[in-house]
MOPAC internal coordinates of N, CA, C and O (Angstrom, degrees):
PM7 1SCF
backbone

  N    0.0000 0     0.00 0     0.00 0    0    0    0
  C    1.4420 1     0.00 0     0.00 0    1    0    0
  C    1.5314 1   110.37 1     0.00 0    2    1    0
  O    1.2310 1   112.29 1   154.76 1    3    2    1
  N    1.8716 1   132.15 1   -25.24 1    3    2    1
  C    0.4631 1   137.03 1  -151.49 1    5    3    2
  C    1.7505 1   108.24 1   -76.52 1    6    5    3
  O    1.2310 1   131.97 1   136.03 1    7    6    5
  N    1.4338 1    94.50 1   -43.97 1    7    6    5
  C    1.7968 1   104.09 1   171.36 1    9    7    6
  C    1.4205 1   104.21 1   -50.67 1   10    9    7
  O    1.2310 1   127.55 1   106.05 1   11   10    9
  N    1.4184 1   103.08 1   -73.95 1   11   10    9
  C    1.2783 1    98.05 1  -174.97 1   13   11   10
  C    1.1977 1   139.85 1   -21.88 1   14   13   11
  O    1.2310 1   119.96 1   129.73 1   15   14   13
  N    1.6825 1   117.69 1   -50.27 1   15   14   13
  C    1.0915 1   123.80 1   146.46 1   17   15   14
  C    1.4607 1   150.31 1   -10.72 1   18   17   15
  O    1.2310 1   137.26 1   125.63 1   19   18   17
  N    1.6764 1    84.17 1   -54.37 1   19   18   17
  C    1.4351 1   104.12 1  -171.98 1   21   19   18
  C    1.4871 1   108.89 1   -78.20 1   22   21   19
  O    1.2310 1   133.28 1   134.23 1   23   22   21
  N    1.6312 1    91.94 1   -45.77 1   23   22   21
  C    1.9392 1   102.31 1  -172.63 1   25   23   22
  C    1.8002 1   110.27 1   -53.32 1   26   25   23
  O    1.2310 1   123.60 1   152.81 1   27   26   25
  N    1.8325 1   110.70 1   -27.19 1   27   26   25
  C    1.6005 1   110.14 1   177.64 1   29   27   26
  C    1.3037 1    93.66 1   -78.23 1   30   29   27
  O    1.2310 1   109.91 1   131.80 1   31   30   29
  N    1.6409 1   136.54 1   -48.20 1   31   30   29
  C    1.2176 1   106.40 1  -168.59 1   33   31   30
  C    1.4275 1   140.57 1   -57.83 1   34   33   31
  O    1.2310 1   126.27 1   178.25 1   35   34   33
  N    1.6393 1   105.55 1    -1.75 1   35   34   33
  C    1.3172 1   124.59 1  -153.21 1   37   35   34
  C    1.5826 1   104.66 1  -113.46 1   38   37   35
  O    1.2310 1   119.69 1   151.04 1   39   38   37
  N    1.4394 1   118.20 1   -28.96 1   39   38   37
  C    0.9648 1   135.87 1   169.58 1   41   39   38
  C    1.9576 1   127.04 1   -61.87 1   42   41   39
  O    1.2310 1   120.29 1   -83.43 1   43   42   41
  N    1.1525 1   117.05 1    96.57 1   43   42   41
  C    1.3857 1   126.55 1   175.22 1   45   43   42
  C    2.0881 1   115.51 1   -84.62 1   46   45   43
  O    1.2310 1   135.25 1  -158.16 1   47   46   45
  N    1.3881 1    88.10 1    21.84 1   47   46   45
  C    1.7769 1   112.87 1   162.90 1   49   47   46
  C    1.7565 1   120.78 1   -70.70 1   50   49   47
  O    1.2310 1   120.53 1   -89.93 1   51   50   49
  N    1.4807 1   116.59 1    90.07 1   51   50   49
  C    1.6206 1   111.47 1  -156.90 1   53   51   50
  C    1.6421 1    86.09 1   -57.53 1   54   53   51
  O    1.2310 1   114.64 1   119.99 1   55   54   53
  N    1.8174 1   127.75 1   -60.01 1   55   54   53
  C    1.2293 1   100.80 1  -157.90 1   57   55   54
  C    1.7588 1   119.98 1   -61.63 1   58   57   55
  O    1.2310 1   113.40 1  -164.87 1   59   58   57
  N    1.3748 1   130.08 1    15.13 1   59   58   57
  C    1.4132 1   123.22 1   168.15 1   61   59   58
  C    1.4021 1    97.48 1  -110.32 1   62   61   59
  O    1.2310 1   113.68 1  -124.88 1   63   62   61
  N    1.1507 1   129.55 1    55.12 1   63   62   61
  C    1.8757 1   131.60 1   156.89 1   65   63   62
  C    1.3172 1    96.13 1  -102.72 1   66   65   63
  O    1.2310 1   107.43 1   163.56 1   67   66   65
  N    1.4568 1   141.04 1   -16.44 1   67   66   65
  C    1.5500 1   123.83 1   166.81 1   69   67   66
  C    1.4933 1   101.81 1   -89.13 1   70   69   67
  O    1.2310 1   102.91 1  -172.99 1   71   70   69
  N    1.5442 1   148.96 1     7.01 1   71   70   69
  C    1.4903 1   124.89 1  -177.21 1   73   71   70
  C    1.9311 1    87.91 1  -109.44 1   74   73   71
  O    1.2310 1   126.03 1   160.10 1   75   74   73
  N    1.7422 1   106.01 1   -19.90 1   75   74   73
  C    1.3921 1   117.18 1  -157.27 1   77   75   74
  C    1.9610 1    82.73 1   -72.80 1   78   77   75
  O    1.2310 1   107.75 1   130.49 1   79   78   77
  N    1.4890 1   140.46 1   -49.51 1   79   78   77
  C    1.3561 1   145.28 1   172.59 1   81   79   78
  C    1.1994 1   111.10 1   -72.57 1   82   81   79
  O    1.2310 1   109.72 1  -172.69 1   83   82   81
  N    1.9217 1   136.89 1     7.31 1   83   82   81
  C    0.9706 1   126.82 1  -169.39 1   85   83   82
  C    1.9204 1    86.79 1   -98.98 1   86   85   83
  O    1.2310 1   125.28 1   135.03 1   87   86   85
  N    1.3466 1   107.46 1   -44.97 1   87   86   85
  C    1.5046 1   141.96 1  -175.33 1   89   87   86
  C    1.9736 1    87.68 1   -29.88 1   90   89   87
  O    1.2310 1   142.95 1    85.58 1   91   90   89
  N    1.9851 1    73.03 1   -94.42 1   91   90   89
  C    1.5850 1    82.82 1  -178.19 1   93   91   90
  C    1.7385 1   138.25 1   -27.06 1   94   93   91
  O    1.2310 1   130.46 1   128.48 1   95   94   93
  N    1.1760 1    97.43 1   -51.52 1   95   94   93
  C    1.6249 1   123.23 1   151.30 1   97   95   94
  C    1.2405 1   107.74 1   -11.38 1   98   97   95
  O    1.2310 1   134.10 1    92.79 1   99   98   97
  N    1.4738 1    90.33 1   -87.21 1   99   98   97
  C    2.1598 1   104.06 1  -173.17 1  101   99   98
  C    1.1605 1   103.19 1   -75.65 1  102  101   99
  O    1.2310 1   110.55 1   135.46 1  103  102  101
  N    1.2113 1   135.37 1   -44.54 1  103  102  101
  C    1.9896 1   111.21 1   163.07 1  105  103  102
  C    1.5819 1   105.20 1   -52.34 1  106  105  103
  O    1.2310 1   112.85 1   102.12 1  107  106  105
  N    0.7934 1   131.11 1   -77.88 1  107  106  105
  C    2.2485 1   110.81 1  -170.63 1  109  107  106
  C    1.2749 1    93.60 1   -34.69 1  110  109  107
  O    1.2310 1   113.08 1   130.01 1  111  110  109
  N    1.0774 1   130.68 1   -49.99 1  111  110  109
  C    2.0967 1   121.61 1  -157.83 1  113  111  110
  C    1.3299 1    88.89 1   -72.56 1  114  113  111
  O    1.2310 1   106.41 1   139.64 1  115  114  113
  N    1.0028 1   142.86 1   -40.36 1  115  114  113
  C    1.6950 1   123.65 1  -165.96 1  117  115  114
  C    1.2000 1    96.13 1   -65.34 1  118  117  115
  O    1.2310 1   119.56 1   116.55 1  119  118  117
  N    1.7708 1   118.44 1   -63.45 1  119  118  117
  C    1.3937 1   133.32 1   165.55 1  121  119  118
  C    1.4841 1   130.07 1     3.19 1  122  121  119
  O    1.2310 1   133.26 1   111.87 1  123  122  121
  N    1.3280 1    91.98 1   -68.13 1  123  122  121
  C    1.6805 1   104.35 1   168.30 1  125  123  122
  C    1.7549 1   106.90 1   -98.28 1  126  125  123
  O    1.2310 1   113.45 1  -172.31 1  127  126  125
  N    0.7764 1   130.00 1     7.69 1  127  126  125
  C    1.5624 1   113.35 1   165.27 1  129  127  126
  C    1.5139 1    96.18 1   -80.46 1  130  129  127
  O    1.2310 1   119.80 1   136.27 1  131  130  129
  N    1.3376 1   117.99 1   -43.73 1  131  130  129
  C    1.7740 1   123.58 1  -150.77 1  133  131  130
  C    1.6934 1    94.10 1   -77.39 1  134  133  131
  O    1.2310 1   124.61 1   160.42 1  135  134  133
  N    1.7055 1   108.76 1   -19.58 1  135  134  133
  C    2.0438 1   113.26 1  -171.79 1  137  135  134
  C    1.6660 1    88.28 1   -89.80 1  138  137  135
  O    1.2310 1   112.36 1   176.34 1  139  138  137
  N    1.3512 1   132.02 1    -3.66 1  139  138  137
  C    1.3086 1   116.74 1  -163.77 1  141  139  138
  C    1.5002 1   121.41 1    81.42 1  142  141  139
  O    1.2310 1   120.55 1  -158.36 1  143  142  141
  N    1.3108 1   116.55 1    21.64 1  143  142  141
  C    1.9423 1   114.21 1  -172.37 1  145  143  142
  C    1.1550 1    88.12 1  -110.86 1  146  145  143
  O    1.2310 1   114.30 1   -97.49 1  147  146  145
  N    1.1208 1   128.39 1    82.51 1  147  146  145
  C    1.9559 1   131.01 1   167.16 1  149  147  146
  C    1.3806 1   122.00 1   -56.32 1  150  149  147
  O    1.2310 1   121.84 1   151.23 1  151  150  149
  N    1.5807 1   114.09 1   -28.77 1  151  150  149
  C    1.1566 1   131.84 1  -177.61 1  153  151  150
  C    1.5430 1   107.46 1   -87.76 1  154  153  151
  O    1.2310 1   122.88 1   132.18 1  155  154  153
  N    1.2019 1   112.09 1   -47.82 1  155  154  153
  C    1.7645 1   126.14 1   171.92 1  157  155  154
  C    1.9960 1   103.36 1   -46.08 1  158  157  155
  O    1.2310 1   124.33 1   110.91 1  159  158  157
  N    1.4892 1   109.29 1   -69.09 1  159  158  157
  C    1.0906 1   124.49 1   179.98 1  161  159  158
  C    1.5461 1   121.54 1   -46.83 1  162  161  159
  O    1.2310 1   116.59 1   128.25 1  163  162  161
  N    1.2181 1   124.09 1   -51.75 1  163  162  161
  C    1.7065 1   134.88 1   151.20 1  165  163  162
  C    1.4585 1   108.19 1   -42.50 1  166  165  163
  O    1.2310 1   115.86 1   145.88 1  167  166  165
  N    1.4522 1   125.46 1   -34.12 1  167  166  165
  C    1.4431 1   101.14 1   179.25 1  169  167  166
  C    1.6312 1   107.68 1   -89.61 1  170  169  167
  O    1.2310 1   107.58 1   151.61 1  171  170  169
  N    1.2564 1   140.77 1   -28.39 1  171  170  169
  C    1.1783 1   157.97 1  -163.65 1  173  171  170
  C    2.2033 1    88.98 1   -76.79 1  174  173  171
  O    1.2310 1   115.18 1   149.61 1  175  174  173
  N    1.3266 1   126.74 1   -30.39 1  175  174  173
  C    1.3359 1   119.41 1   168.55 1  177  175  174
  C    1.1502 1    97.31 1   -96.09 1  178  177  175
  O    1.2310 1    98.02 1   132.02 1  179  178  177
  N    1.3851 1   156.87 1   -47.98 1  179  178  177
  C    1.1796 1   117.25 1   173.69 1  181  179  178
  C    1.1109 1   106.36 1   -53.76 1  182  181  179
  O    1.2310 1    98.84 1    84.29 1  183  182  181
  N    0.9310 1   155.61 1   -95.71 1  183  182  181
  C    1.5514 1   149.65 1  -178.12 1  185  183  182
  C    1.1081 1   115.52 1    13.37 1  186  185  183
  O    1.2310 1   124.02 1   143.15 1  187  186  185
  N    1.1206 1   109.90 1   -36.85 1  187  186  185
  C    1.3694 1   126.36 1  -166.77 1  189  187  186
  C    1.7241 1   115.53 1   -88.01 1  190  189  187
  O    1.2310 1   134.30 1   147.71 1  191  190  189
  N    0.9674 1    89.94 1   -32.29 1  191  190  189
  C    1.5529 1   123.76 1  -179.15 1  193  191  190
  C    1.6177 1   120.82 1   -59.01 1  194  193  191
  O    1.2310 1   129.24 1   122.44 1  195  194  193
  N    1.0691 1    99.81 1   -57.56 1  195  194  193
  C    1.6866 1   138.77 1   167.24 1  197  195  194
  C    1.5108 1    96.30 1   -48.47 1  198  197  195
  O    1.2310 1   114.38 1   115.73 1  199  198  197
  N    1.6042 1   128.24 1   -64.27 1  199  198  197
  C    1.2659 1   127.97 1   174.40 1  201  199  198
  C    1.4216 1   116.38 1   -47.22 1  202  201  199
  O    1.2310 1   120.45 1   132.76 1  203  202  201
  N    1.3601 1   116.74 1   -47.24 1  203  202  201
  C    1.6351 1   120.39 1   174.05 1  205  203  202
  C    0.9667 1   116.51 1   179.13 1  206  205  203
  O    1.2310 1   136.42 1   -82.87 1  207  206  205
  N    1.4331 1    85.80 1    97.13 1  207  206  205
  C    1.4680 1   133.95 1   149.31 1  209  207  206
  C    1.6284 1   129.65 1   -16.05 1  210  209  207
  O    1.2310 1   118.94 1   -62.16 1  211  210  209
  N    1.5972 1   119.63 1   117.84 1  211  210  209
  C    1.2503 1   112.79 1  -153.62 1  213  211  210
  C    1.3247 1   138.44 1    62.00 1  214  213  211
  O    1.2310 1   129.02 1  -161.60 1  215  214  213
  N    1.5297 1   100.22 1    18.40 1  215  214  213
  C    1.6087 1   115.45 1   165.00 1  217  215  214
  C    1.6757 1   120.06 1   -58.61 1  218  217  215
  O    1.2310 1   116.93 1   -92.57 1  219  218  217
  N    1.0018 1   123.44 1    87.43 1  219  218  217
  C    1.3627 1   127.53 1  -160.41 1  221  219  218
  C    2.2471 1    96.74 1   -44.57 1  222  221  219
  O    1.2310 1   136.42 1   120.88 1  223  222  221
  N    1.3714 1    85.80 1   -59.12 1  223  222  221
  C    1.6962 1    95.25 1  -169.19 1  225  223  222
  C    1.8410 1   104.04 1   -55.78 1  226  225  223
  O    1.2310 1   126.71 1   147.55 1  227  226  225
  N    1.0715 1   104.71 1   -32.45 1  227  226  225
  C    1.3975 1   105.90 1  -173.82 1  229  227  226
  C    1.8117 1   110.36 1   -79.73 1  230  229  227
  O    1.2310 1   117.99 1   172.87 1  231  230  229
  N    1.1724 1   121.44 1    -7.13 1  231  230  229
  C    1.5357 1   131.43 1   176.57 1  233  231  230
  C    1.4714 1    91.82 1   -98.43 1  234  233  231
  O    1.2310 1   107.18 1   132.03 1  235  234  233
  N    0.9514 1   141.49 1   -47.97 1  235  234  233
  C    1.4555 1   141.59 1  -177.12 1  237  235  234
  C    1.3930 1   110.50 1   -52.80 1  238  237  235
  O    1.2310 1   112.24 1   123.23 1  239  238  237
  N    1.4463 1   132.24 1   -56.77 1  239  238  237
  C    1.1662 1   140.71 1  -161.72 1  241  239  238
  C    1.3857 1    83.75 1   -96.68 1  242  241  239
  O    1.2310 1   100.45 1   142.05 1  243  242  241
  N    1.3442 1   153.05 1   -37.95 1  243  242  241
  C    1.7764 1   123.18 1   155.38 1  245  243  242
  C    0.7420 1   105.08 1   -14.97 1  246  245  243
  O    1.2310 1   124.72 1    93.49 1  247  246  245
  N    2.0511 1   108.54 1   -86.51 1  247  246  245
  C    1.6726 1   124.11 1  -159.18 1  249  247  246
  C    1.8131 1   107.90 1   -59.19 1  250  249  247
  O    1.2310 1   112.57 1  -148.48 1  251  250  249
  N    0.5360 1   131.64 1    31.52 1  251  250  249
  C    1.7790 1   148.08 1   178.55 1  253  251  250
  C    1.5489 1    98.78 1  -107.52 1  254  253  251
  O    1.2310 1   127.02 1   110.63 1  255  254  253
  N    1.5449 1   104.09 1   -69.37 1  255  254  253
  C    1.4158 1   108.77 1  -169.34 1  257  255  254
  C    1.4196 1   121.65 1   -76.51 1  258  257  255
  O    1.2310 1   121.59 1   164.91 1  259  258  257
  N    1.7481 1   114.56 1   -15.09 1  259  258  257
  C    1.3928 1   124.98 1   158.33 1  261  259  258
  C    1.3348 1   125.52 1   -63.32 1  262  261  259
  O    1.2310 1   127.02 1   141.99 1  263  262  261
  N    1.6048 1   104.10 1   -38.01 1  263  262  261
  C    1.2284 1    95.21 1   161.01 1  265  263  262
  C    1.4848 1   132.34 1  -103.53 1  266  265  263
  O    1.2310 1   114.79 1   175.12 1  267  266  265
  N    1.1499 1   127.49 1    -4.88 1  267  266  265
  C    1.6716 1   116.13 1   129.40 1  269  267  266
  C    1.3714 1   133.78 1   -29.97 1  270  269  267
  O    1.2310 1   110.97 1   140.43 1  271  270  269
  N    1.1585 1   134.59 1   -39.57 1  271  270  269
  C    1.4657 1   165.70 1   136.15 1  273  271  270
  C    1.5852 1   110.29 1   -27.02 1  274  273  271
  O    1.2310 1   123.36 1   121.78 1  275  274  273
  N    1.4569 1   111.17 1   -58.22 1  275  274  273
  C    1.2766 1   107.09 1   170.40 1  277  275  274
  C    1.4657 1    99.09 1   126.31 1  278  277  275
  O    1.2310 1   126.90 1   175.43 1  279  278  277
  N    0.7766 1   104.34 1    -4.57 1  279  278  277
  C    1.8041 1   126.72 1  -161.57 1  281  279  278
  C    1.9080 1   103.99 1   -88.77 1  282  281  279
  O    1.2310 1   134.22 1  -134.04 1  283  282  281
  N    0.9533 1    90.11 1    45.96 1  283  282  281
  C    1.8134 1   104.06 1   175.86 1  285  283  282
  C    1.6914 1   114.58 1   -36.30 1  286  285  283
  O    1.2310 1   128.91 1   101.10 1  287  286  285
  N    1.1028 1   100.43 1   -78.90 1  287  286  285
  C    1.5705 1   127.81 1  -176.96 1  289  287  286
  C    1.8261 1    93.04 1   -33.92 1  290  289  287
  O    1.2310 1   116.90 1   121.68 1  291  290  289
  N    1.8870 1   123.50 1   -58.32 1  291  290  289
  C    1.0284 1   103.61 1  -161.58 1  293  291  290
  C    1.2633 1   104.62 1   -86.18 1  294  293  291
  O    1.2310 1   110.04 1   172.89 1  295  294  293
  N    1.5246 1   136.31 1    -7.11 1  295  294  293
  C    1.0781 1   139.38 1   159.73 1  297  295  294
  C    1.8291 1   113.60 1   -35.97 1  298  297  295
  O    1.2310 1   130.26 1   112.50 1  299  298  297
  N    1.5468 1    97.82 1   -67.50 1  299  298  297
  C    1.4789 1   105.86 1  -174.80 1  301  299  298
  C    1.7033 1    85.69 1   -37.65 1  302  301  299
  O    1.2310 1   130.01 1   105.66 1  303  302  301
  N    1.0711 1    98.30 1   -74.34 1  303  302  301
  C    1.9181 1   116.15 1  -139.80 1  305  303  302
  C    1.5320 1    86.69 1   -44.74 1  306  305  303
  O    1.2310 1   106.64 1   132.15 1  307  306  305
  N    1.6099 1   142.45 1   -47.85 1  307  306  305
  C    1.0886 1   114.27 1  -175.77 1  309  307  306
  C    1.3020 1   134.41 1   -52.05 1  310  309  307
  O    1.2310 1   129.01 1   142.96 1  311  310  309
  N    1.9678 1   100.24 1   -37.04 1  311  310  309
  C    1.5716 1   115.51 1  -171.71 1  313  311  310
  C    1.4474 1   105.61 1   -69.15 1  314  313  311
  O    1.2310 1   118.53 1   178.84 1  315  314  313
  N    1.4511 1   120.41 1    -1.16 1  315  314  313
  C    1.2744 1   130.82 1  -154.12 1  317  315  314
  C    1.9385 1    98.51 1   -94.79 1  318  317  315
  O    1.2310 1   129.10 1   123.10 1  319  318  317
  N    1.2988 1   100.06 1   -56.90 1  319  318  317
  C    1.4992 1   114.81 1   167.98 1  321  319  318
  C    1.3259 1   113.02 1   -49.24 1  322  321  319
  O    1.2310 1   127.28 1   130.15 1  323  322  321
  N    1.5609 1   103.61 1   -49.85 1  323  322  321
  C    1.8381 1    97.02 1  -161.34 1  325  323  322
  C    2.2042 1    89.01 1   -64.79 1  326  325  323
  O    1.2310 1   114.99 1   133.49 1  327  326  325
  N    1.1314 1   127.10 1   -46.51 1  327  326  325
  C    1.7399 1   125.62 1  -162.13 1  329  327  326
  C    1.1086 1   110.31 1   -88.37 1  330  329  327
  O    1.2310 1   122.35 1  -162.22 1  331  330  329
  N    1.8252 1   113.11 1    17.78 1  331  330  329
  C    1.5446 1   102.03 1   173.24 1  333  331  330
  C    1.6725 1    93.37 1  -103.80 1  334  333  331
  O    1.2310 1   121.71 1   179.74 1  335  334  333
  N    1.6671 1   114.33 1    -0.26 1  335  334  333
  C    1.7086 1   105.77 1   174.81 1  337  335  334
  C    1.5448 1    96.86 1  -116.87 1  338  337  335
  O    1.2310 1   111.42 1   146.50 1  339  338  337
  N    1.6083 1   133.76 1   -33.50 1  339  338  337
  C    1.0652 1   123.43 1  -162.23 1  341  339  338
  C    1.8818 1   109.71 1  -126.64 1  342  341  339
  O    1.2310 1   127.60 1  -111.35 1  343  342  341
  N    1.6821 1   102.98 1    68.65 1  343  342  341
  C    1.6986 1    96.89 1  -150.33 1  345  343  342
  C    1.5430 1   107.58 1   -86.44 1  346  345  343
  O    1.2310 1   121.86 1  -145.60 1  347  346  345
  N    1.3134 1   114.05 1    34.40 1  347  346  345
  C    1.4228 1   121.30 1  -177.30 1  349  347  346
  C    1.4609 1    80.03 1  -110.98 1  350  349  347
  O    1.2310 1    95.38 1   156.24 1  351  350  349
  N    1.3525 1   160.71 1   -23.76 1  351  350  349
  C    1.4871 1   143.28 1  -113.95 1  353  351  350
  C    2.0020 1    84.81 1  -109.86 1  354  353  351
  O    1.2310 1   130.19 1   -88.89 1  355  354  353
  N    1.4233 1    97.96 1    91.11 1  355  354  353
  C    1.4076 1   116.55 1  -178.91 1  357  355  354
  C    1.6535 1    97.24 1   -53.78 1  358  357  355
  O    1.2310 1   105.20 1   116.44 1  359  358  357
  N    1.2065 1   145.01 1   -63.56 1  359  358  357
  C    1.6361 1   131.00 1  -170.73 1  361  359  358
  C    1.8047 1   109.65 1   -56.28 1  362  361  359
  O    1.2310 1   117.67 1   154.55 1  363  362  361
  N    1.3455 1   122.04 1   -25.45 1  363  362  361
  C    1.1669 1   109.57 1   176.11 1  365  363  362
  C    1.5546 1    98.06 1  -102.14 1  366  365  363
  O    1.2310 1    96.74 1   165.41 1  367  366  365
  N    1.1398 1   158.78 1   -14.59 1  367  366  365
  C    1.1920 1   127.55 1   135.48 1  369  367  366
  C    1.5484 1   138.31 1   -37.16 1  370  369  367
  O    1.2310 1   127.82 1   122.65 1  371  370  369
  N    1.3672 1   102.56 1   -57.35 1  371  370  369
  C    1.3371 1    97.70 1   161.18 1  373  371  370
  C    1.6817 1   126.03 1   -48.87 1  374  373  371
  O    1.2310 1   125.71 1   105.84 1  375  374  373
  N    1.6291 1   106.63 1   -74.16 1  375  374  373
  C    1.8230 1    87.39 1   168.39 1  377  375  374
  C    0.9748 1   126.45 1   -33.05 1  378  377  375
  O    1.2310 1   117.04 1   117.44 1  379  378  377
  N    1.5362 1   123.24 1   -62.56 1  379  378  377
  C    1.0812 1   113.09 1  -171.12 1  381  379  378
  C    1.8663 1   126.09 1   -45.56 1  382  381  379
  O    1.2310 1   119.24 1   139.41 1  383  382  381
  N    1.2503 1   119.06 1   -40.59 1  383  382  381
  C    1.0353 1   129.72 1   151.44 1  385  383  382
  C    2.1800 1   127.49 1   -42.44 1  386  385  383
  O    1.2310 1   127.70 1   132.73 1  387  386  385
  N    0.9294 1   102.78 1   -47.27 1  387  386  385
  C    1.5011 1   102.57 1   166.09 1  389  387  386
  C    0.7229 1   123.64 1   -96.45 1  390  389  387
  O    1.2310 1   110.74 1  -164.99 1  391  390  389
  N    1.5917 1   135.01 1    15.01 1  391  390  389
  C    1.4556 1   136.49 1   146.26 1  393  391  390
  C    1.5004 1   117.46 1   -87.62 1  394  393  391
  O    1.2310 1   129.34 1   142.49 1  395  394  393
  N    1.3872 1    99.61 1   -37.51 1  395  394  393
  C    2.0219 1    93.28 1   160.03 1  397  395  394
  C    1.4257 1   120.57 1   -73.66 1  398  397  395
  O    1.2310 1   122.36 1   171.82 1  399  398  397
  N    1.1655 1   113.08 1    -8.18 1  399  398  397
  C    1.4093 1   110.42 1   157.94 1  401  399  398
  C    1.3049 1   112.79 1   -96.19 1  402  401  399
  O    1.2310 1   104.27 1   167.86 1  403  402  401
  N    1.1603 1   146.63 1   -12.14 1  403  402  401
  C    1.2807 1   125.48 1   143.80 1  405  403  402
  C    1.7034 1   128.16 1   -84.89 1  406  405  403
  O    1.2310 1   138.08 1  -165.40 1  407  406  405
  N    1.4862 1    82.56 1    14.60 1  407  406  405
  C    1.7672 1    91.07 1   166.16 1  409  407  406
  C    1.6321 1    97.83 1   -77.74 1  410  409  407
  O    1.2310 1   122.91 1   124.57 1  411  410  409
  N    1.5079 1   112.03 1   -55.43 1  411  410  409
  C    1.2455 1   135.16 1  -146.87 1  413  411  410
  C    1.4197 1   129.14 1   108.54 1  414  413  411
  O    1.2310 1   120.10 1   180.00 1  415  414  413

């Protein structure tokens, strides 16, 4: 992600100012997941989200921060969306899986 980054920051391309706020986005959400704001961090991916739409990786690291949050249930339901289009996507299988086990 880190290139990526760099290549939008470098870029004076108006139509990449929504991947250039998608960027920023998921850097604050890591940001505050890594400060402990789980709730802070979930809004910074939706945010992120909004930029582009059906970002498989970017629904994942939501349901990350939902369930940091405590927020299990919407965790599943996100990991649930991203593997009803991409059901090979081995990191949201797995979460999704150890959050219903910490459902029970």
């Amino acid at each position: 992600m880190i290139w990526l980054l760099l290549a939008l920051a470098c870029s004076p391309e108006p139509e990449l100012a929504h991947m250039r706020r998608a960027a920023a986005d998921w850097e604050a959400g890591v940001a505050a997941l890594e400060a402990g704001e789980a709730s802070r961090a979930r809004q910074h991916f939706q945010d992120a989200r909004q930029e582009r739409p059906g970002d498989a990786v970017l629904v994942t690291w939501e349901a990350r921060a939902a369930a940091e949050a405590g927020q299990l249930d919407d965790a599943v339901a996100l990991l649930d969306e991203v593997l009803a289009q991409w059901p090979g996507f081995a990191e949201a299988r797995y979460n999704r899986a150890a959050y219903l086990a910490r459902l029970g």
